[in-house]
C-alpha positions as CSV (number, residue, x, y, z in Angstrom):
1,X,-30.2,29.9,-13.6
2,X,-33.5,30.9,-12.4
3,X,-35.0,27.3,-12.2
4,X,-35.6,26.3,-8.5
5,X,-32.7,24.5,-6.9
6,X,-35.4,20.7,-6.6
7,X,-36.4,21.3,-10.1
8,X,-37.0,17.7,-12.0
9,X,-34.9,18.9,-14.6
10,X,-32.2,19.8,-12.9
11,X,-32.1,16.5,-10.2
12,X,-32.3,14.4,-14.1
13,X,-29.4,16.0,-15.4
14,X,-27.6,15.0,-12.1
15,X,-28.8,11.6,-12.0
16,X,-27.9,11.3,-15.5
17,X,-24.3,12.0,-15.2
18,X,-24.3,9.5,-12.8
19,X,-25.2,7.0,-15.0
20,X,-22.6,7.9,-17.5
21,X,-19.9,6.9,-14.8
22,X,-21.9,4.0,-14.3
23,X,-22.3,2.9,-18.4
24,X,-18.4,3.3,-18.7
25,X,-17.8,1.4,-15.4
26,X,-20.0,-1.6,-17.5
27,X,-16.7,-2.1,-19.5
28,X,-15.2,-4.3,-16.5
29,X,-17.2,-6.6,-16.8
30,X,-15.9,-7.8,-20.1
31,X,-12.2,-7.3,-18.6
32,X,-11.8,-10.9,-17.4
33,X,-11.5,-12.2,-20.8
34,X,-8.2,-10.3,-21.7
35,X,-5.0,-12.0,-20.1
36,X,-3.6,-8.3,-19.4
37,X,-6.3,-6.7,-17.5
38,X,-8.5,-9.7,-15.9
39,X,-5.8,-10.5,-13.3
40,X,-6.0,-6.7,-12.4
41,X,-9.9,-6.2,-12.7
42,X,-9.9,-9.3,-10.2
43,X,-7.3,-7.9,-7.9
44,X,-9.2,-4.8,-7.7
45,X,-12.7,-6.2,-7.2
46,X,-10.6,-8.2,-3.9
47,X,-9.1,-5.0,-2.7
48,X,-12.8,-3.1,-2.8
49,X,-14.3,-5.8,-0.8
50,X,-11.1,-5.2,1.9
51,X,-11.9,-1.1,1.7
52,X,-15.2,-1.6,2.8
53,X,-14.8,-3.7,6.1
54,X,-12.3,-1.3,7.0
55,X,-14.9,1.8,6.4
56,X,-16.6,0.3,9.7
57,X,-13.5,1.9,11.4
58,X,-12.7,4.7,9.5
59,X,-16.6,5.7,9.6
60,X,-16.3,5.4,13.2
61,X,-12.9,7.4,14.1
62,X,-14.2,10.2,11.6
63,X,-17.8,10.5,13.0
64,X,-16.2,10.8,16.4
65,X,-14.3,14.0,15.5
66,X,-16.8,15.3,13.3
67,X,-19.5,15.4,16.5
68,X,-16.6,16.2,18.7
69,X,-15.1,19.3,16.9
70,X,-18.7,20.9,15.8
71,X,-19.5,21.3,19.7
72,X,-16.6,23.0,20.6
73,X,-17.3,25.3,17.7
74,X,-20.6,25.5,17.0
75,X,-21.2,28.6,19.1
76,X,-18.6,30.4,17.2
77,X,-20.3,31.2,14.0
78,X,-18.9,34.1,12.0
79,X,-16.4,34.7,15.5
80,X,-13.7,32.3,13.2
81,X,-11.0,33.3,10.7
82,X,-13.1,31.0,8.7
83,X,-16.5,28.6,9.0
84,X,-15.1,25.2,9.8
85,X,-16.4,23.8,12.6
86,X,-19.4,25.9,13.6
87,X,-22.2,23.3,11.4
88,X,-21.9,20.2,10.7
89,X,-22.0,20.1,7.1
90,X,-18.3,22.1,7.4
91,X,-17.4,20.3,9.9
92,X,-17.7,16.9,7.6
93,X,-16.1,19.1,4.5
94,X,-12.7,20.5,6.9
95,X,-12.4,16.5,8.2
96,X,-12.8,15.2,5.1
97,X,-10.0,17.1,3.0
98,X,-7.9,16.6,6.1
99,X,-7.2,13.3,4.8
100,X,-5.7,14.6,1.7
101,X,-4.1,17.5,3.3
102,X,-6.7,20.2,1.8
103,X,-7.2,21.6,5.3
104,X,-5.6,24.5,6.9
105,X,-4.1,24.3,10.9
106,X,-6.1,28.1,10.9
107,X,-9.5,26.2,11.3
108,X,-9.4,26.1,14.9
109,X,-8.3,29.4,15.8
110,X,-10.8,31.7,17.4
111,X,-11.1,35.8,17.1
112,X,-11.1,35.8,20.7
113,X,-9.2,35.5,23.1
114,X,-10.4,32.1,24.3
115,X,-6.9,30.0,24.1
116,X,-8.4,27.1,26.4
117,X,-10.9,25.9,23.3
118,X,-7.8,27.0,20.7
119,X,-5.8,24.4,22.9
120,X,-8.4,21.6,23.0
121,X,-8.7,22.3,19.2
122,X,-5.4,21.9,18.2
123,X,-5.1,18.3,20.3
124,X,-8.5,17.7,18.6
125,X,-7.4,18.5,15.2
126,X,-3.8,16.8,15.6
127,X,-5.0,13.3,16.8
128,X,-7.1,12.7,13.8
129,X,-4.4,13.6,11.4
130,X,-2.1,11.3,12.8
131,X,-4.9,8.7,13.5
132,X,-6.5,9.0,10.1
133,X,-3.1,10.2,7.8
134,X,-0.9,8.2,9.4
135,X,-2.3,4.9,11.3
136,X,-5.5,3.9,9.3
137,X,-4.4,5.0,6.0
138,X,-1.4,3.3,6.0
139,X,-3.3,0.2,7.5
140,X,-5.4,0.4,4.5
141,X,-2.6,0.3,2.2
142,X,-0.9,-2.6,4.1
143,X,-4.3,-4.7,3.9
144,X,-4.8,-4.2,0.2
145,X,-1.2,-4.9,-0.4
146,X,-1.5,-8.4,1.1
147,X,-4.3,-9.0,-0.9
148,X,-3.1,-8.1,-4.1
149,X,-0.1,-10.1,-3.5
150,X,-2.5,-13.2,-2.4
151,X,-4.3,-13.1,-5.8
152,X,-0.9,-12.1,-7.4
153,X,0.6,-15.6,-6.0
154,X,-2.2,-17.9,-8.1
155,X,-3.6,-14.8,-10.5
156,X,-3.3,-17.6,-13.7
157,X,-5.6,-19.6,-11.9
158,X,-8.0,-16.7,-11.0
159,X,-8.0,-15.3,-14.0
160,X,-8.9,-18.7,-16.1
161,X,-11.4,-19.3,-13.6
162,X,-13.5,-16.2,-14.1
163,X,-12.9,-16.3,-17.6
164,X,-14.7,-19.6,-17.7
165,X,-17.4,-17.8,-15.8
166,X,-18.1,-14.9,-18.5
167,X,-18.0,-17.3,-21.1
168,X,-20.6,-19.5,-19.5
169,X,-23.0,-16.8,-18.7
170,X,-23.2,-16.1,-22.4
171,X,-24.0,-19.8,-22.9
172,X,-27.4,-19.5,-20.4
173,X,-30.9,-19.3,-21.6
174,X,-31.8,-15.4,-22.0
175,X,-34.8,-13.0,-22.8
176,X,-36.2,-13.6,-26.7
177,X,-37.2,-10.3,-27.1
178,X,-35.0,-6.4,-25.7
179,X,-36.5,-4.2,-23.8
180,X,-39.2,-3.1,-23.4
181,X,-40.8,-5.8,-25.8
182,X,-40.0,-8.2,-23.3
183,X,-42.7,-7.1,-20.7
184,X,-45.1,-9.4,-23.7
185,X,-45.3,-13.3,-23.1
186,X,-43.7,-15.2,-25.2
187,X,-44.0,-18.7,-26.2
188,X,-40.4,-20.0,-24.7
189,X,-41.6,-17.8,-21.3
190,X,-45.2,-19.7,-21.6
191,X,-43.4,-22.9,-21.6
192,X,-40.5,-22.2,-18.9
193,X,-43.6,-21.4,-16.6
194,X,-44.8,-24.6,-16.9
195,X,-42.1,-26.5,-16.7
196,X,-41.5,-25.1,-13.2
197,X,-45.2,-25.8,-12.2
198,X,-44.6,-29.3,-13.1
199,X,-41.4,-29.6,-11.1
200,X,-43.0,-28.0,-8.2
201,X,-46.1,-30.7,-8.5
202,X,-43.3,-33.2,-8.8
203,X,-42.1,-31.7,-5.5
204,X,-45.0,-31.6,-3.8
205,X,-46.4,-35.4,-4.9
206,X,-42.8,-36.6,-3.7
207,X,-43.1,-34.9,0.0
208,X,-46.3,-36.8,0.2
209,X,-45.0,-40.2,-0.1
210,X,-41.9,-39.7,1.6
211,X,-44.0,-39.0,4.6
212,X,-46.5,-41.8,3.9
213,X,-43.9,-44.3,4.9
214,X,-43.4,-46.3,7.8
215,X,-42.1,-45.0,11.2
216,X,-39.7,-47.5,11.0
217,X,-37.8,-45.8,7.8
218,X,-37.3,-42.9,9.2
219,X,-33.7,-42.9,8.9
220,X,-34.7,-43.8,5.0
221,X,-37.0,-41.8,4.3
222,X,-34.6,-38.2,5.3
223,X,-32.7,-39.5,3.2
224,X,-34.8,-40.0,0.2
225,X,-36.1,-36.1,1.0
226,X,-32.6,-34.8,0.6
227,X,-32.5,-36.5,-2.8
228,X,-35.5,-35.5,-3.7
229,X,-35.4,-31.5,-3.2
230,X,-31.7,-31.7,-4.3
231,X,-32.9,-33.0,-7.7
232,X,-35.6,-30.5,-8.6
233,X,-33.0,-27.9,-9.4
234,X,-31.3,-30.1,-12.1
235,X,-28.4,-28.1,-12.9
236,X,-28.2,-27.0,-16.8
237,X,-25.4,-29.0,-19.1
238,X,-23.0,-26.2,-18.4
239,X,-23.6,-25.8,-14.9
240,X,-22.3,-29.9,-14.5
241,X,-19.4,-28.9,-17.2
242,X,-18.7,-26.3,-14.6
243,X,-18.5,-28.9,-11.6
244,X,-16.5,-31.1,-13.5
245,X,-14.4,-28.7,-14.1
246,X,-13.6,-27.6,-11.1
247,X,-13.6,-31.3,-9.5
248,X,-10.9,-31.7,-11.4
249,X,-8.7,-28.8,-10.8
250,X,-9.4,-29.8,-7.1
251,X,-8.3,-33.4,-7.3
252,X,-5.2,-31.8,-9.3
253,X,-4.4,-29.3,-7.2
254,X,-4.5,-32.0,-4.1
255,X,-2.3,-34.9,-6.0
256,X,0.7,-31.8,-7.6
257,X,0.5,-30.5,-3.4
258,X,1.0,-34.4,-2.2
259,X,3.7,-34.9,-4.6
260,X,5.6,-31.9,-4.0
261,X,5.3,-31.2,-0.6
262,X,6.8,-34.0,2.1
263,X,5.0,-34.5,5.4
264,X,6.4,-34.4,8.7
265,X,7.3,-38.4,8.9
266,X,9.5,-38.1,6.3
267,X,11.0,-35.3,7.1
268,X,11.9,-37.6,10.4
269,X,13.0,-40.1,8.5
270,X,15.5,-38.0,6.6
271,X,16.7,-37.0,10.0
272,X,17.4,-40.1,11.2
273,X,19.4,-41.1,8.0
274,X,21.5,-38.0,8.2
275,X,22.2,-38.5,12.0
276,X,23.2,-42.5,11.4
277,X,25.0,-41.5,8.6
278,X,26.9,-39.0,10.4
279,X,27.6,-41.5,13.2
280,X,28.5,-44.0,11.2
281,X,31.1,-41.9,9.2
282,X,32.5,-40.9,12.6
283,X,33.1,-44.5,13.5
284,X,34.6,-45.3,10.2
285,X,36.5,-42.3,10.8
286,X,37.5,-43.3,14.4
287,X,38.7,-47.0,13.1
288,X,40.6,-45.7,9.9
289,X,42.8,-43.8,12.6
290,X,43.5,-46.5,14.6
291,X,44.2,-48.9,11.9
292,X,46.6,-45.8,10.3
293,X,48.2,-45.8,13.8
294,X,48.8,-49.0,14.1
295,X,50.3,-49.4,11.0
296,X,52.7,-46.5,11.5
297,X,54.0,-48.6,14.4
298,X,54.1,-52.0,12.9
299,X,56.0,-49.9,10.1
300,X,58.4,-48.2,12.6
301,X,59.3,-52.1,14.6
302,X,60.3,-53.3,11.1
303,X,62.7,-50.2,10.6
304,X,64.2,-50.7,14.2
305,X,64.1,-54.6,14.0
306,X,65.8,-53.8,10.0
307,X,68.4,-50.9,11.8
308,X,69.5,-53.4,14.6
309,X,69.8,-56.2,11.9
310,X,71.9,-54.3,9.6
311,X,74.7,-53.2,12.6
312,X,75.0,-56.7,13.7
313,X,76.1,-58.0,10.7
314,X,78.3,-54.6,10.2
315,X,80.6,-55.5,13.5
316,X,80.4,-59.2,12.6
317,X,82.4,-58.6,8.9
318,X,84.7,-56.0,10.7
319,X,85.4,-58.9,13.3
């Protein structure tokens, strides 16, 4: 209790705890290969990246307010009901808990009787609640609702994917020895040094005769460079497994999406048959009535031409 506030011992034992929440915070990294919890570690790590492009504008709204309320009050020290306002480090505490409604509307009243500044601080204070509580937060919410449900839509494929990519990074070349017996040389670190000074004098001795050549190969010879300094990194076996991989998840993905989707032509096409279809029907339609109708009336001679028969012969046996 007596120690001096910027003792070493006290600033470790901060720093410390710190790295505790940092340690336990090591556990996500092994998330990805559990089927429950890698589609959520993956949705969050999206969501964190949307939270801090929109800290640009939040940082900006509540810096604004922070400047703008401390010189209103700042010449009000100790003349408040309570400190908020009058330095800046109170007003970035009062602004702060505003968000999560920690904040009391007593902040901006004054002793005195000076109800011009209460006014301004009231509008003051107001605006950012509803700008902060109520526009951006809700913003904030809305933006990492659109991603989660983006990664939710195709999380199988997300999660497989980074799977693949914890699984591979345990397949790389590491260290031989741990820390701190490391910081020694050892024979595999001797002979991955040169193995890069020899692909860097392989380098060097190709740049050289690529430029050696003819003006007339120029076209060629950019060529030949791009091949060249592609190949010095040769990719590891798992690296081109990875590619391959991926190439063919691509040229999957692109044949299932040609095959179940139909382009706009057909869709005309489809369109047209319906609409000649539907005309044609109509015809049909139009000539099975007339034929209908004209047999009704061919029917309805024969009845008269069969009525008139039948009463000719009737007076002929009375006669």
């Amino acid at each position: 209790m007596k120690w001096l506030p910027s003792d070493p011992q006290l600033i470790s034992e901060g720093l410390y705890s710190i790295a505790v929440v940092l340690s336990f915070s090591r556990i996500a990294y092994i998330l990805p290969a559990n089927e429950s919890f890698g589609p959520l570690q993956i949705s969050l790590g999206r969501t964190v990246k949307d939270i801090f492009k929109f800290m640009v504008i939040f940082i900006m709204v509540f810096l604004a307010f922070m400047i703008g309320m401390f010189n209103l009050y700042s010449y009000y020290l100790g003349a408040k009901q309570n400190d908020a306002f009058t330095t800046v480090e109170e007003s970035f505490k009062t602004l702060f808990w505003a968000i999560f409604g920690l904040s009391e509307v007593k902040s901006v009243i004054i002793n005195y009787g000076h109800k011009f500044i209460e006014n301004i601080g009231y509008i003051l204070y107001g605006v950012y609640n509803v700008t902060m509580v109520i526009v951006l937060l809700n913003m904030l919410i809305a933006m990492i609702n659109s991603s989660f449900q983006e990664i939710e839509a195709d999380a199988d494929v997300e999660w497989k994917f980074a799977r693949a990519k914890l699984w591979f990074s345990y397949f790389e070349e590491g260290r031989t020895l741990p820390v701190p017996f490391n910081l020694v040389p050892s024979p595999k670190s001797v002979l991955f040094l040169l193995v890069k000074i020899k692909s860097i004098i392989v380098t060097l001795l190709r740049c050289e005769k690529s430029e050696v050549k003819e003006d007339a190969e120029l076209n060629e010879i950019g060529l030949n460079k791009h091949s060249n300094i592609g190949s010095t990194a040769s990719p590891t076996r798992y690296q081109k497994i990875m590619k391959r991989l991926i190439k063919r998840y691509v040229i999957k993905a692109q044949i299932d999406k040609e095959s179940d989707e139909v382009n706009e032509g057909e869709l005309k096409e489809i369109k047209q048959d319906i609409s000649s279809l539907r005309y044609e029907l109509l015809e049909e339609k139009s000539h099975s009535s007339e034929d209908l109708a004209e047999l009704i009336r061919n029917l309805g001679e024969k009845l008269s031409i069969e009525s008139k028969h039948e009463t000719s012969t009737g007076h002929q046996r009375k006669a």
